[in-house]
Structure formats: structure tokens, C-alpha cells
C-alpha positions in Angstrom: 17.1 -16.1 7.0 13.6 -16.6 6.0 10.6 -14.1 5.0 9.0 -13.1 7.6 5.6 -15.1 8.2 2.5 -12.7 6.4 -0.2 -12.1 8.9 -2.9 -11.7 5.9 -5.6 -9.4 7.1 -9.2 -10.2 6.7 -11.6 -7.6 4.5 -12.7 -6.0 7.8 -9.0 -5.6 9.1 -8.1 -4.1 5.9 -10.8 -1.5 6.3 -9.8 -0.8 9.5 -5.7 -0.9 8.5 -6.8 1.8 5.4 -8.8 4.2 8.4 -5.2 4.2 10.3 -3.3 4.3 7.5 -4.9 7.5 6.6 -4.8 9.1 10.0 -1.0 7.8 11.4 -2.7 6.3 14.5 -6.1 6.1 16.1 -8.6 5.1 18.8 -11.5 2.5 18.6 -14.0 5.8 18.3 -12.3 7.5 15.6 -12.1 3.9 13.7 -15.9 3.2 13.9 -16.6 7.0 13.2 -14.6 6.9 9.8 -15.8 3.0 8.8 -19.6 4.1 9.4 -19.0 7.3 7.0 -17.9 4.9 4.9 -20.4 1.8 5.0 -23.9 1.4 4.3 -23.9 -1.2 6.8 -23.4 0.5 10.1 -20.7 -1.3 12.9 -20.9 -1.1 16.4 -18.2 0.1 18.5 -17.8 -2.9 20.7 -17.2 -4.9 17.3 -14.7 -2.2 16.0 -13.0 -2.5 19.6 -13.0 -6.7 19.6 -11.8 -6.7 16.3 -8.8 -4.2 17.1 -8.0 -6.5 19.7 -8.1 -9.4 17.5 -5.3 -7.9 15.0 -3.0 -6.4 17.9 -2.8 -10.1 19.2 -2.0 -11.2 15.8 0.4 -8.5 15.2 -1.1 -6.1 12.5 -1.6 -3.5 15.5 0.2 -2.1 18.6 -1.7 -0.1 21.4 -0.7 2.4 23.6 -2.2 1.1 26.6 -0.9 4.3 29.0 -3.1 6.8 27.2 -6.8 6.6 27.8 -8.5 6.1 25.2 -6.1 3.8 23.7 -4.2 4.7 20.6 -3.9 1.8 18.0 -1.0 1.9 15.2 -0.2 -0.7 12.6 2.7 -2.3 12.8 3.8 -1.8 8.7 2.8 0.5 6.7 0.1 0.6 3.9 2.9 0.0 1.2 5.0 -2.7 3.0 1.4 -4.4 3.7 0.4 -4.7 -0.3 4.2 -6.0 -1.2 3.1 -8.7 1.6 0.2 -9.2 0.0 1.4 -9.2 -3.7 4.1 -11.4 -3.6 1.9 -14.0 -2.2 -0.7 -13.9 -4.5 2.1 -13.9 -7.0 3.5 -16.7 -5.3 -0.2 -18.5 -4.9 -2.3 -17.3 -7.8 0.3 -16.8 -10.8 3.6 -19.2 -9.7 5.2 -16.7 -9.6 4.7 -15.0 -13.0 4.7 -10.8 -12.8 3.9 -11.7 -16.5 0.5 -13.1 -15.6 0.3 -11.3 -12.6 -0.1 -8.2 -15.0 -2.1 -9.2 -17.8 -4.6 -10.5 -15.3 -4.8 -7.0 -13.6 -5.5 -5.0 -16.8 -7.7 -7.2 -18.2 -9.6 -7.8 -15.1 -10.8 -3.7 -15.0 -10.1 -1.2 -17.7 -6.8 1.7 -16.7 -6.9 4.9 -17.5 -4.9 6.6 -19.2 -2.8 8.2 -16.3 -2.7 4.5 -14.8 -1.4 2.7 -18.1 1.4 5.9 -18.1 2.5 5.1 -14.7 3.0 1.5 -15.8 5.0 2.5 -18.4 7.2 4.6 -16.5 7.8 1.8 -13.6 8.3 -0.6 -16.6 11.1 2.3 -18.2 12.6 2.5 -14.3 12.7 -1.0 -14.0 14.7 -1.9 -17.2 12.0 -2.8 -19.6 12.1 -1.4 -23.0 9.3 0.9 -24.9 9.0 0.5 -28.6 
């Protein structure tokens, strides 16, 4: 059996994905309430609502279309999403090297402190070795 096929969401489906990630579920109005909170650059319902559509036809969404207004919900969840995500830009970017994959990401924007522990500690979970 094969992986299933990744659906990789565009910036603007991610920002809409992170809004109902956050809230569980959510219509078109509380979508384009939270994203223009958020953006200095302000979006229009009827785009928020076309591009909703756009990912439930592509399968990052599901709708409840017996409720008025109608509920969106993604179809995987926020963490399932960035392992999608990951593995293929580990696959694409860094053939497959966690190695490189890692280096890249802490050189690439400085951790703090708290970060670089939790590294540490998934490297300790994970088998590696501290010296």
C-alpha cells in the first residue's frame, strides 16, 4: 500500500487551515473575521468563501452542508498536516537527510534556548545520545 497522495496547501489555505485549526470547525464569516485580525491586507468574504470551496473539492476541507451557515472542518489535523509537509520537503529539498534537514533549520533562524532543549529531549526520546 502506498502513501497517501499530499494535497499541499497553498499560503492562503494554510492561513485558513491554522484559523480552523485553532477553533475545531468554522464558518466562511468566522474565517474572514479571524484572517482580517490577522492581515494588514484586508480579504473579502466572497474570496474567503471561494477559496473554502476550492480546498473542500480538493480535500483539505469537509462542510456541513445541513447547517446554515455552513460549517467547514479540515480533514487532518494541524500535526498530521506538517508530517505531510515535512517528509516531502525532506524527501524533495534534503533527499531525504533529517541530518540536513536539521542543520538547515537552526542555521536558517536562531532557537532559543527552550527550543534547542526540546530538541534535545526528542533527540534523548528518539535514541540519540548527549555527551
Amino acid at each position: 500500500m502506498g502513501r497517501r497522495q499530499l494535497i499541499r496547501p497553498t499560503d492562503a489555505e494554510l492561513e485558513i487551515l491554522h484559523v480552523l485549526w485553532e477553533r475545531g470547525a468554522g464558518t466562511v464569516r468566522d474565517v474572514h473575521e479571524a484572517l482580517n485580525q490577522t492581515r494588514d491586507k484586508q480579504v473579502g468574504p466572497t474570496t474567503i468563501l471561494k477559496l473554502m470551496q476550492i480546498m473542500a473539492a480538493k480535500g483539505l476541507l469537509t462542510r456541513d452542508e445541513g447547517r446554515r451557515p455552513q460549517i467547514f472542518i479540515p480533514t487532518q489535523s494541524e500535526e498530521e498536516t506538517q508530517r505531510h509537509l515535512m517528509g516531502d520537503l525532506l524527501d524533495r529539498a534534503f533527499r531525504g537527510s533529517a541530518h540536513k534537514l536539521v542543520l538547515q533549520a537552526l542555521t536558517a533562524r536562531k532557537a532559543s534556548k527552550t527550543e534547542l532543549q526540546a530538541i534535545r529531549d526528542l533527540i534523548d526520546k528518539y535514541g540519540g545520545e548527549r555527551s
